[in-house]
Biopython code that builds the backbone (N, CA, C, O; Angstrom):
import numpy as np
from Bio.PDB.StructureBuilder import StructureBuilder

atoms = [
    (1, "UNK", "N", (-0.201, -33.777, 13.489)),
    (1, "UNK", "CA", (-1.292, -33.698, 12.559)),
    (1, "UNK", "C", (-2.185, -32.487, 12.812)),
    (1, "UNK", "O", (-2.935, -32.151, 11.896)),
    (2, "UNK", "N", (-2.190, -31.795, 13.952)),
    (2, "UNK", "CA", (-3.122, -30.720, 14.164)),
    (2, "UNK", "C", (-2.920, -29.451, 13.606)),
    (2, "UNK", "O", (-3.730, -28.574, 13.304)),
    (3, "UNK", "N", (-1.432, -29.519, 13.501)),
    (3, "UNK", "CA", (-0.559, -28.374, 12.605)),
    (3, "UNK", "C", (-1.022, -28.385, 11.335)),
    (3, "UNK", "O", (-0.719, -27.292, 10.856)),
    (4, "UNK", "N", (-1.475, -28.902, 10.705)),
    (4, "UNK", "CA", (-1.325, -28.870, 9.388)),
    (4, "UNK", "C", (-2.384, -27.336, 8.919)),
    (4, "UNK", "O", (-2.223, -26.343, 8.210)),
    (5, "UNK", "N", (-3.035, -27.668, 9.442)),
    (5, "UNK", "CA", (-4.359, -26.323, 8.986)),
    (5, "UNK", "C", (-3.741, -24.500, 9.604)),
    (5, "UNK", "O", (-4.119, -23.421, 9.147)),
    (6, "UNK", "N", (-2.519, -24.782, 10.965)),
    (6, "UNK", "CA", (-2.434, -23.680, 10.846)),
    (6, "UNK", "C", (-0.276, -23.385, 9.875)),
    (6, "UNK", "O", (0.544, -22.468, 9.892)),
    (7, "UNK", "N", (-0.331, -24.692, 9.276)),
    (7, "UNK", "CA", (0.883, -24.493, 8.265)),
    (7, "UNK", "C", (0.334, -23.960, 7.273)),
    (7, "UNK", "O", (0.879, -22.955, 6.816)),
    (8, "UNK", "N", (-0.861, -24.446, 6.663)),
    (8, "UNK", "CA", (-1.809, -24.434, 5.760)),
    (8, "UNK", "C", (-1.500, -22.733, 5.353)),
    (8, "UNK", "O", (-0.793, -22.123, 4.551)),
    (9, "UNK", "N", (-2.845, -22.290, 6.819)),
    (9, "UNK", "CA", (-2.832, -20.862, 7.017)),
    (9, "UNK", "C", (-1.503, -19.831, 6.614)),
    (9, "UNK", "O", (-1.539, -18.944, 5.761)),
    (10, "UNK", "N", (-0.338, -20.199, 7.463)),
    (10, "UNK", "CA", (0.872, -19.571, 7.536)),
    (10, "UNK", "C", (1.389, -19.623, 5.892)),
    (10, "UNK", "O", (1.130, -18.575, 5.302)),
    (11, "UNK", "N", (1.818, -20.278, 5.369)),
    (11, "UNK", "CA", (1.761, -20.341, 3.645)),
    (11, "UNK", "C", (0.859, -19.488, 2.732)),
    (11, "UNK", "O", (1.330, -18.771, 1.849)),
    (12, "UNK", "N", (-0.239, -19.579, 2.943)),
    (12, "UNK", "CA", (-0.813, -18.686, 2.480)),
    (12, "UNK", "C", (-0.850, -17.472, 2.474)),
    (12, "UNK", "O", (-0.903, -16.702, 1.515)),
    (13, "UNK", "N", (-0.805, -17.161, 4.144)),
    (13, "UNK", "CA", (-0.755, -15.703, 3.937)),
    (13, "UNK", "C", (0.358, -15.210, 3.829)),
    (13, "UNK", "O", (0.442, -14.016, 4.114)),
    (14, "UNK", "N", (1.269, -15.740, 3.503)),
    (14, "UNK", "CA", (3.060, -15.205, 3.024)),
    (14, "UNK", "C", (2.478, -15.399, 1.625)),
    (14, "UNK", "O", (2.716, -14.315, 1.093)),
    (15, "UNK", "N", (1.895, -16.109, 0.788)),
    (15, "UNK", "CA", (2.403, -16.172, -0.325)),
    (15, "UNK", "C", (0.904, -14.710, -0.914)),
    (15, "UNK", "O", (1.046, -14.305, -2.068)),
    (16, "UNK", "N", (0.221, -14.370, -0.455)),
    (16, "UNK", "CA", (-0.500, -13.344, -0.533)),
    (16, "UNK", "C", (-0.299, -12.197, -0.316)),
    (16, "UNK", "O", (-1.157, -11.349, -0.559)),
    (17, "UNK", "N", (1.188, -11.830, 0.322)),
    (17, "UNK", "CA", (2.059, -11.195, 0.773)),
    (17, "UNK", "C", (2.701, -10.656, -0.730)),
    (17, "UNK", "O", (2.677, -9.566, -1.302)),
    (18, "UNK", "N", (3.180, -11.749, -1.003)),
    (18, "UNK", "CA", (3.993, -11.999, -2.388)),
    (18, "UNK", "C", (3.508, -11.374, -3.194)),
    (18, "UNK", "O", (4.371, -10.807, -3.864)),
    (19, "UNK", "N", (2.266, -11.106, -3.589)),
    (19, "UNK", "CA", (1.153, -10.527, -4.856)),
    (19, "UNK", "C", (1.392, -9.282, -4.864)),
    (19, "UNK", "O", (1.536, -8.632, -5.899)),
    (20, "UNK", "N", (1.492, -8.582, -3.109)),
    (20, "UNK", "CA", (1.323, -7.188, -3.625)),
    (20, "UNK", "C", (2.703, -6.124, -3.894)),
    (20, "UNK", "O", (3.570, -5.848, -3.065)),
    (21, "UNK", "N", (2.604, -5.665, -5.233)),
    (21, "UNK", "CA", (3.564, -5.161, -5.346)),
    (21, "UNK", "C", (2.617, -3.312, -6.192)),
    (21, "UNK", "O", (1.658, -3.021, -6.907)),
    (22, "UNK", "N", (3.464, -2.795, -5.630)),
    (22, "UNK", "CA", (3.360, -1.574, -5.980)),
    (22, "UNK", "C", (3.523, -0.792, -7.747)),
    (22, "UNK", "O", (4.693, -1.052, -8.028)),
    (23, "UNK", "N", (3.099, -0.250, -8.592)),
    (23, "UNK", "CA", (3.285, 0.058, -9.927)),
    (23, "UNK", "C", (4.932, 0.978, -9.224)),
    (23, "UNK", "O", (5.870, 0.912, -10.018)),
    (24, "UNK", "N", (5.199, 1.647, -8.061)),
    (24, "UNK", "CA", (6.956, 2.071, -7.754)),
    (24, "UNK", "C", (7.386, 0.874, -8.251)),
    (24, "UNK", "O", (7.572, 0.760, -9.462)),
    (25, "UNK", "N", (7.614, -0.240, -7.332)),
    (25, "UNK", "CA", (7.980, -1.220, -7.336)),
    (25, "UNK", "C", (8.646, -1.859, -9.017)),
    (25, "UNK", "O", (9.831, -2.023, -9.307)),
    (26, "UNK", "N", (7.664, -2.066, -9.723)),
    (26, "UNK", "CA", (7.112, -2.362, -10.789)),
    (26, "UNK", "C", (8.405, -1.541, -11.882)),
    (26, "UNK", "O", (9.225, -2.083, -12.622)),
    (27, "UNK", "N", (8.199, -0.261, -11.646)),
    (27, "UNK", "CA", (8.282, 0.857, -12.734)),
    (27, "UNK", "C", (10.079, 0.633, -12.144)),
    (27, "UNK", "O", (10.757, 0.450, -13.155)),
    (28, "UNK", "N", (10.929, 0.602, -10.928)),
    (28, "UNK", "CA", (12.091, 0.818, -10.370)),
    (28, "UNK", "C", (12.461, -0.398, -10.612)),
    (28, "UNK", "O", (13.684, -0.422, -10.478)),
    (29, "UNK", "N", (11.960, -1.706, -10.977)),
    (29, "UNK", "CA", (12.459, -2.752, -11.182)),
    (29, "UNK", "C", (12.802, -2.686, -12.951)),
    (29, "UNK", "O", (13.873, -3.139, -13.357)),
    (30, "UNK", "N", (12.040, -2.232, -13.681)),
    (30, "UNK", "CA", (12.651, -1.953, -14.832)),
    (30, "UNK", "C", (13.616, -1.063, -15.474)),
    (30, "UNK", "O", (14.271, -1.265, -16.496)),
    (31, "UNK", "N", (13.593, 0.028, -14.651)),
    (31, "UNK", "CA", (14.378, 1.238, -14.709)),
    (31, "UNK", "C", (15.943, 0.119, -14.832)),
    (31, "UNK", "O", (16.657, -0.139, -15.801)),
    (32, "UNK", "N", (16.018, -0.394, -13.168)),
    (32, "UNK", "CA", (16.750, -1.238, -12.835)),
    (32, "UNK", "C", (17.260, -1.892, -14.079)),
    (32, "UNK", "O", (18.333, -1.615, -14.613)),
    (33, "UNK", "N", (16.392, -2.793, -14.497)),
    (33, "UNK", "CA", (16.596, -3.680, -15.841)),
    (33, "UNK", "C", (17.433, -2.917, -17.163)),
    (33, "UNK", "O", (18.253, -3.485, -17.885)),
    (34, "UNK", "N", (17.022, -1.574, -17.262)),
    (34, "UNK", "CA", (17.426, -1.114, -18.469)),
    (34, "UNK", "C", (18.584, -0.484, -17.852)),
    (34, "UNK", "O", (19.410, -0.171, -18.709)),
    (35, "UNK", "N", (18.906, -0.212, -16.758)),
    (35, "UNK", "CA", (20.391, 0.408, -16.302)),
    (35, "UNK", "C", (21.549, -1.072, -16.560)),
    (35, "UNK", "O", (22.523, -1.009, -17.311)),
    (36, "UNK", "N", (21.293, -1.898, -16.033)),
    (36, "UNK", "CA", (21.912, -3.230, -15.894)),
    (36, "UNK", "C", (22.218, -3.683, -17.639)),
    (36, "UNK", "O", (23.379, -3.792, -18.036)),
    (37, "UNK", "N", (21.280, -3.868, -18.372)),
    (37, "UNK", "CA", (21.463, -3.814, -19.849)),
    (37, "UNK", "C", (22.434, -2.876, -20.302)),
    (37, "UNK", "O", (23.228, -3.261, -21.161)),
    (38, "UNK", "N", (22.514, -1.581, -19.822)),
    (38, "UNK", "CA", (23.033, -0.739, -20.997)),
    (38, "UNK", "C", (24.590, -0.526, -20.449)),
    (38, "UNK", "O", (25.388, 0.242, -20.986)),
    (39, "UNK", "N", (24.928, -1.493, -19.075)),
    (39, "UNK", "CA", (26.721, -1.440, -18.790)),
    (39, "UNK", "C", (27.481, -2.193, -19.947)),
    (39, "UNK", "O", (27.284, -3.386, -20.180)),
    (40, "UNK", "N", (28.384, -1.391, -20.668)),
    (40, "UNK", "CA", (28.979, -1.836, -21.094)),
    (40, "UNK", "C", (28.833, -1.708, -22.795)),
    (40, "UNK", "O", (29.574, -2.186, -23.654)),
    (41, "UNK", "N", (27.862, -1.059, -22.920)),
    (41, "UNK", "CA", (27.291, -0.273, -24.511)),
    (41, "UNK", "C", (28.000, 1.245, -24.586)),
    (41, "UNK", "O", (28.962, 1.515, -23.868)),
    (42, "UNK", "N", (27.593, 1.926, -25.254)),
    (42, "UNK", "CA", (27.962, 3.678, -25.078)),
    (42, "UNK", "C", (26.973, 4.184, -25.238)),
    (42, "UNK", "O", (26.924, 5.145, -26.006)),
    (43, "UNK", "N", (25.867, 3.748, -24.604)),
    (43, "UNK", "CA", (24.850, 4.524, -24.270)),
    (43, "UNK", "C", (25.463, 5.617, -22.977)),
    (43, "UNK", "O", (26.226, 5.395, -22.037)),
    (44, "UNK", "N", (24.877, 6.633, -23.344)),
    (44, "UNK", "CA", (25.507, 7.977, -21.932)),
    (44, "UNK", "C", (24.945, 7.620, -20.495)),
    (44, "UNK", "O", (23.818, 7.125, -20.453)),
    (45, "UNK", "N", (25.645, 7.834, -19.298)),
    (45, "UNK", "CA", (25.295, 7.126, -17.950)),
    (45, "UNK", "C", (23.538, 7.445, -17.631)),
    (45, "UNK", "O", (22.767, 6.741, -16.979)),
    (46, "UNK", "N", (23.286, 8.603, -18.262)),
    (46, "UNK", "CA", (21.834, 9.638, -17.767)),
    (46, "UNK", "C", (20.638, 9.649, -18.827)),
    (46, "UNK", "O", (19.814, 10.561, -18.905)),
    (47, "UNK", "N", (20.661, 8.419, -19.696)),
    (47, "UNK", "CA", (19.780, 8.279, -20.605)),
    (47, "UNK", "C", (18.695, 7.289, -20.746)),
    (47, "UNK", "O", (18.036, 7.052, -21.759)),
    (48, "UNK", "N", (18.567, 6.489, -19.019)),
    (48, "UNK", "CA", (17.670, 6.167, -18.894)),
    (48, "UNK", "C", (16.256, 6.685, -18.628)),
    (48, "UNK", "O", (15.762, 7.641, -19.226)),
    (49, "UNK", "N", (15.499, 5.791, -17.441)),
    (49, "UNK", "CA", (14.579, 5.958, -17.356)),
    (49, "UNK", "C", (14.679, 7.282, -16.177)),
    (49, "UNK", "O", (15.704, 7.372, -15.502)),
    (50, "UNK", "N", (13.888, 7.979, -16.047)),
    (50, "UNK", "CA", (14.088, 8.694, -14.672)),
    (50, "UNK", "C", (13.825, 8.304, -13.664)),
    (50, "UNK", "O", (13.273, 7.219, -13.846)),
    (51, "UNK", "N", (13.903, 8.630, -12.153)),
    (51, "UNK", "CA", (13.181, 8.193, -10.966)),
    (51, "UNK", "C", (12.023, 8.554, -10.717)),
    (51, "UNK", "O", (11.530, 9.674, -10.854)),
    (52, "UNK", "N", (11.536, 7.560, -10.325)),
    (52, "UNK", "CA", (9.446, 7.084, -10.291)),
    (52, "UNK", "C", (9.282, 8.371, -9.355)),
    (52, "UNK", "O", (8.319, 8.988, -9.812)),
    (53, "UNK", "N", (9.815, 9.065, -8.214)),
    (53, "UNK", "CA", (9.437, 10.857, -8.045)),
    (53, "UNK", "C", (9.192, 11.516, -9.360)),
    (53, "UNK", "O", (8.097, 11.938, -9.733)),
    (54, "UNK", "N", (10.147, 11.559, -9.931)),
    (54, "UNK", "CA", (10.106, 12.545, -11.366)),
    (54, "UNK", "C", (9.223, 12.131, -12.226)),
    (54, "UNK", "O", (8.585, 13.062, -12.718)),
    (55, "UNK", "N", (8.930, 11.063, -12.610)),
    (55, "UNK", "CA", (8.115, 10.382, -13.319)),
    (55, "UNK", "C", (6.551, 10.339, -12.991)),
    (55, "UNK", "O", (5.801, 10.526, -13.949)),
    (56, "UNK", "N", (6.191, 10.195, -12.195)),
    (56, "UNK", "CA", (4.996, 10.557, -11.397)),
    (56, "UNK", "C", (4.366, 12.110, -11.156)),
    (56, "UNK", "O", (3.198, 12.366, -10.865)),
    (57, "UNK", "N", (5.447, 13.053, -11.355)),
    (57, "UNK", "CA", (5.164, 14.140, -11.505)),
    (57, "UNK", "C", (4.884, 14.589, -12.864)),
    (57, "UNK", "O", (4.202, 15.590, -13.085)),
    (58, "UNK", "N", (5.287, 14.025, -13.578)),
    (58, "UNK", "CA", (5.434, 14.386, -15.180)),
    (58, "UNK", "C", (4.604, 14.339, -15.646)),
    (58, "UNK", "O", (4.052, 15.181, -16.354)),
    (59, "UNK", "N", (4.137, 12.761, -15.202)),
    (59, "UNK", "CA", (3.341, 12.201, -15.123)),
    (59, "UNK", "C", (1.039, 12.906, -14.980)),
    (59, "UNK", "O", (-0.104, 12.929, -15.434)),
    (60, "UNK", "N", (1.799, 13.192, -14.195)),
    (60, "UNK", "CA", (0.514, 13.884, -12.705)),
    (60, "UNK", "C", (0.197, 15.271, -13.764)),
    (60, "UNK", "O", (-0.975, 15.325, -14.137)),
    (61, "UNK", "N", (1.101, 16.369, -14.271)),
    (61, "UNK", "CA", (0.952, 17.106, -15.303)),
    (61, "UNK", "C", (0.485, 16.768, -16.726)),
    (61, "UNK", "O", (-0.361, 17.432, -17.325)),
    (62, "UNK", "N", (0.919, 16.001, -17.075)),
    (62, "UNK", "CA", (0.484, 15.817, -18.755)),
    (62, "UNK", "C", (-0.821, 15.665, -18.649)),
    (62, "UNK", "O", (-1.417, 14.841, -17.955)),
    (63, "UNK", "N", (-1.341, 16.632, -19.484)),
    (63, "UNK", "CA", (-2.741, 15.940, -19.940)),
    (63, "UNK", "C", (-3.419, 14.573, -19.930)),
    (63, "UNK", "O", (-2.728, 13.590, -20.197)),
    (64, "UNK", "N", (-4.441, 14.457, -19.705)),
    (64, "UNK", "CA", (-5.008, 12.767, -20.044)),
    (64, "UNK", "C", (-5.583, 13.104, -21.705)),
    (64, "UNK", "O", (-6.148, 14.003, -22.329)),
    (65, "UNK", "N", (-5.032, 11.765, -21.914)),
    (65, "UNK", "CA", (-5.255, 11.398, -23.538)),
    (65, "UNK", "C", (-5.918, 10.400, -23.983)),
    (65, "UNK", "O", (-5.510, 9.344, -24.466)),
    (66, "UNK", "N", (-7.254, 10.879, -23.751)),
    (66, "UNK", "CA", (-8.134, 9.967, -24.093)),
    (66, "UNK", "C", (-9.546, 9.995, -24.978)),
    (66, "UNK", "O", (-10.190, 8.960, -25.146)),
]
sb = StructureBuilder()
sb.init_structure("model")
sb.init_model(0)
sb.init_chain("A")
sb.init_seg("    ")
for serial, (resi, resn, name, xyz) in enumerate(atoms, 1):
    if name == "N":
        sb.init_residue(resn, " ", resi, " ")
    sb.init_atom(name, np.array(xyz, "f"), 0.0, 1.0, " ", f" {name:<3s}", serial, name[0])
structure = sb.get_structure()
């Protein structure tokens, strides 16, 4: 019974763990998504998304539009 408050603890801070995810993360998990979708279409191998380096740079240049 004394465990319980530091199971309590231990759960929590794994699952607070869980929350943080990065906009990389984020942006490479969809890339992901739309590569996985397009096996097996005739879409061309290089017409996805680019890699979050390249993208971030492109990015980092364009004007803000606001």
């Amino acid at each position: 019974m004394r465990h319980k408050p530091l199971i309590a603890l231990t759960l929590l801070t794994g699952l607070t763990g869980c929350g943080l995810t990065s906009s990389q993360a984020v942006y490479e998990g969809i890339r992901a998504q739309e590569k996985a979708n397009a096996v097996g279409t005739n879409a061309p191998p290089n017409q996805g998304l680019p890699r979050y380096d390249q993208y971030e740079k492109e990015r980092s240049t364009r004007p803000e539009t606001r």
